[in-house]
ZADREN-432040 format. One record per residue (C-alpha): residue in three letters; x, y, z. Coordinates in steps of 0.2 Angstrom, whole numbers, plus 5000, padded with zeros to 4 digits. Example, Ala and Ser with C-alpha at 12.3 -4.5 7.8 and 13.67 -1.06 7.14 Angstrom:
BEGIN
ALA506249785039SER506849955036
REM end
This chain:
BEGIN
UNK516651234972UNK516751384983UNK518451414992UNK517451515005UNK517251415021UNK515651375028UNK516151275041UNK517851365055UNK518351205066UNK520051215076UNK521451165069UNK521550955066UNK519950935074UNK519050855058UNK519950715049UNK520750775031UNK519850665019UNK518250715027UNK518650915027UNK517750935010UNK516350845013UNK516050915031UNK516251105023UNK514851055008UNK513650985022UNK513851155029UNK513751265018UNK511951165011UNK511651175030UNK511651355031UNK510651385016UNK509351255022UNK509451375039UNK508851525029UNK507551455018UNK506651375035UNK506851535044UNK505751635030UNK504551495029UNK503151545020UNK503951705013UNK504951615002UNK503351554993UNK502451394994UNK502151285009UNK503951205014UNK502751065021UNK501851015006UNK501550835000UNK502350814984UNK502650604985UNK503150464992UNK504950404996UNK505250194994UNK504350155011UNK502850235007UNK503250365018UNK502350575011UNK503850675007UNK503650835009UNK504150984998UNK505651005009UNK506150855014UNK506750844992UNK507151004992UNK508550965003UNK508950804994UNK509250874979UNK510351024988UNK511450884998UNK511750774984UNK512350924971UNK513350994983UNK514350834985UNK515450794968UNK517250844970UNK517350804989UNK518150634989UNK516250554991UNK515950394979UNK514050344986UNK512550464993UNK511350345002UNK509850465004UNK508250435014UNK507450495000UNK508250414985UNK507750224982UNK509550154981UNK511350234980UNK512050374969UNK513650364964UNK514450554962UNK516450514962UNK517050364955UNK518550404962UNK517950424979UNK518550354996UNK516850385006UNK515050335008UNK513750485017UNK512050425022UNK510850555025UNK509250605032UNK509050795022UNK507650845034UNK507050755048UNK505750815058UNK504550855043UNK502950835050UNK503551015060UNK503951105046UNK502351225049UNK502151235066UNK503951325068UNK504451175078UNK506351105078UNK507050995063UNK508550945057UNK509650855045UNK510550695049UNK512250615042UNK513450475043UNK515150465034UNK515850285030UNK517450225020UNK516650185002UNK516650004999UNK516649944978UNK514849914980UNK513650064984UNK512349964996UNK513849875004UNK514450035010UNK513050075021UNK512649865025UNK513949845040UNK514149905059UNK513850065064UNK515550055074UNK516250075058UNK515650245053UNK517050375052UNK515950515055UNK514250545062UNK513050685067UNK511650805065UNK511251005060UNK509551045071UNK508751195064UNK508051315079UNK507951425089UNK510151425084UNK510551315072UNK511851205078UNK513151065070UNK513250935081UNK514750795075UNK515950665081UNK517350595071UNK517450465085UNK518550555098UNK517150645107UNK515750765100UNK516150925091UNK514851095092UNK514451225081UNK513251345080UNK512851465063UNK513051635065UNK511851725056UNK512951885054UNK513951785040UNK513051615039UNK514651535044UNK514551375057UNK515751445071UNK516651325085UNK515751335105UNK516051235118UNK515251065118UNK514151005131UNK514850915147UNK514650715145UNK512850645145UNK512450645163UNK512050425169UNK510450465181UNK508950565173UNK507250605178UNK506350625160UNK505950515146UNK505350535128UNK504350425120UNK502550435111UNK501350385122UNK499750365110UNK500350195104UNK500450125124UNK499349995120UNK500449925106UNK501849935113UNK503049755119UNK502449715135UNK504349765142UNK504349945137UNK502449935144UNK503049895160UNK504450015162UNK503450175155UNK502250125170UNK503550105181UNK504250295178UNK502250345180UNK502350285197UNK503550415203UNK504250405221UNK503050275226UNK503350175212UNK505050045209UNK505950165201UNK505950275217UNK505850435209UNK504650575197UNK504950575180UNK504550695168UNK504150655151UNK504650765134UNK504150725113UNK504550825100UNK504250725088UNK505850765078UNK507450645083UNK508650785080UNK507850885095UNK507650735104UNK509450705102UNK510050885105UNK509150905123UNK509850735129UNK511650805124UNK511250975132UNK510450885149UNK510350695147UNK508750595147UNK508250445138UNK507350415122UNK506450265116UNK505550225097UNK505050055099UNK504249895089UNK502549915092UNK501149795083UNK500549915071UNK500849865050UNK502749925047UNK503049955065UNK503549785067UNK505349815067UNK505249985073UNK505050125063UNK506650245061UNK508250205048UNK509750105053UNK510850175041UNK510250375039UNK509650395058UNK509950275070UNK511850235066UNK512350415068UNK511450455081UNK512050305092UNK513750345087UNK513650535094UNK512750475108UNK514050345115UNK515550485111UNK514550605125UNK514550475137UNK512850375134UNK512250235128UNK511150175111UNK510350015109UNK508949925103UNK508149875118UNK509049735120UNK510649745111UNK511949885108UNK511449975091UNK513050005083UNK513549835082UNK512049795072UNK512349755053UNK510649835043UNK510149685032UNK509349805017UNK509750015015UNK508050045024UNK507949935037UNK507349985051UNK507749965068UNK507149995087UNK507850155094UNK508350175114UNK509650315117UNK510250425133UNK510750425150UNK511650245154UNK510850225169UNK509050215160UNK509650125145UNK510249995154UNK508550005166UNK507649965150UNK508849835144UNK508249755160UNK506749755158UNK506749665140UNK508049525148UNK506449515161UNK505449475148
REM end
């Protein structure tokens, strides 16, 4: 392994046993960084269909590009089992090892070409014996959780559970540098994220409320919202921590949409963590996320995250029926 750093973070601000892995996140980080930012120089379409992960779901040329990177970056860094959106079960890569990372390599994909923001997503857990059983419990237990966006700056984004952690990639040495963090998630917003084409699917709750925030002034809320979609989680999360807001990917009626649609264990748990660290909230809908156990590796899950205020709105409105 390379003894050059990747990652500069102040003194005692990232737990030892997670130093290593943390660096080799980086350092794949910043390679990942380049090879978006050339795109179609490097050869190839980054964006090209080359399969399809366990769920079904297209991978795309990228997406086990940066699988493969994540995962041979990894052995020698004290972690026992890689649980990979892409892979169909857990890899071992230390047998010794006293961790767990769960991972999303490239979120977002459906970006890739149309220079929009992407990112990769991570948890870091205390390994269990078993490789599933690692990953199969609260998200309250993770000891690290966080994302790299890749845009306009790339930035790390992480909390080892005492507040939230920012770095941002200079391209001058391709070394993820320490800035200030942004101020706590602010508890009243105006704007709201959600995809709107699937309205007529959606719970009759989240209906309602989605409504109501069309209303504007006139309407129960008593004010205008603005609404925002990306498309990519990793943005979504990085403008709520940069001005608050509140995100919603609910259950809707269509065929693997039941449940939701995003990960417990490589998106949501991470993200949820982060998010209470700044000051907001992550739920369900109905019930706070990280103190949901994920029955299978893939499970998926409802996603509501942001300003507490509207989190809790929405919670509401589910309690309403």
């Amino acid at each position: 392994m390379t003894t050059t750093p990747s990652l500069i973070a102040p003194a005692g601000s990232i737990p030892e046993a997670l130093v290593a892995p943390m660096q080799a996140l980086a350092r794949v980080s910043a390679d990942l960084a380049l090879t978006i930012a050339r795109g179609p120089l490097g050869g190839g379409s980054l964006a090209a269909e080359v399969g399809n992960n366990s769920d079904g779901d297209n991978q795309k040329a990228l997406d086990v590009m940066a699988d493969e990177a994540f995962a041979a970056a990894l052995p020698g860094t004290g972690v026992r089992w890689y649980a990979s959106e892409e892979q169909d079960d857990v890899v071992e890569i230390d047998a010794d090892g006293t961790l767990g990372l769960a991972i999303d390599p490239l979120d977002g994909s459906s970006n890739i070409d149309v220079n929009v923001s992407i990112g990769t997503i991570f948890s870091i857990r205390t390994a269990q014996a078993g490789g599933a059983e690692t990953f199969l419990r609260p998200g309250r237990e993770q000891l690290a959780g966080g994302y790299v966006v890749y845009g306009p700056m790339t930035a790390l984004v992480v909390t080892f559970g005492a507040g939230v952690l920012t770095f941002v990639l200079d391209p001058a040495d391709r070394v993820f540098k320490p800035v200030a963090s942004p101020k706590p998630i602010p508890a009243a917003t105006k704007e709201f994220a959600i995809n709107a084409s699937n309205t007529l699917r959606w719970e009759a709750p989240v209906q309602a409320y989605v409504t109501d925030c069309q209303k504007g002034e006139a309407g129960p809320l008593g004010k205008n919202f603005n609404m925002r979609w990306v498309a990519s989680l990793v943005a979504e999360t990085h403008r709520i921590l940069s001005r608050g807001g509140v995100f919603l990917y609910p259950s809707d009626s269509r065929k693997g949409y039941e449940a939701g649609r995003l990960r417990m264990v490589y998106e949501c748990a991470p993200i949820a963590f982060l998010i209470e660290q700044a000051g907001g909230r992550a739920t369900t809908g109905r019930l706070a996320l990280l103190d949901q156990v994920p029955d299978k590796l893939h499970a998926r899950t409802p996603l509501v995250f942001g300003s507490t205020e509207e989190v809790d709105r929405i919670t509401a409105y589910h309690q309403a029926g």
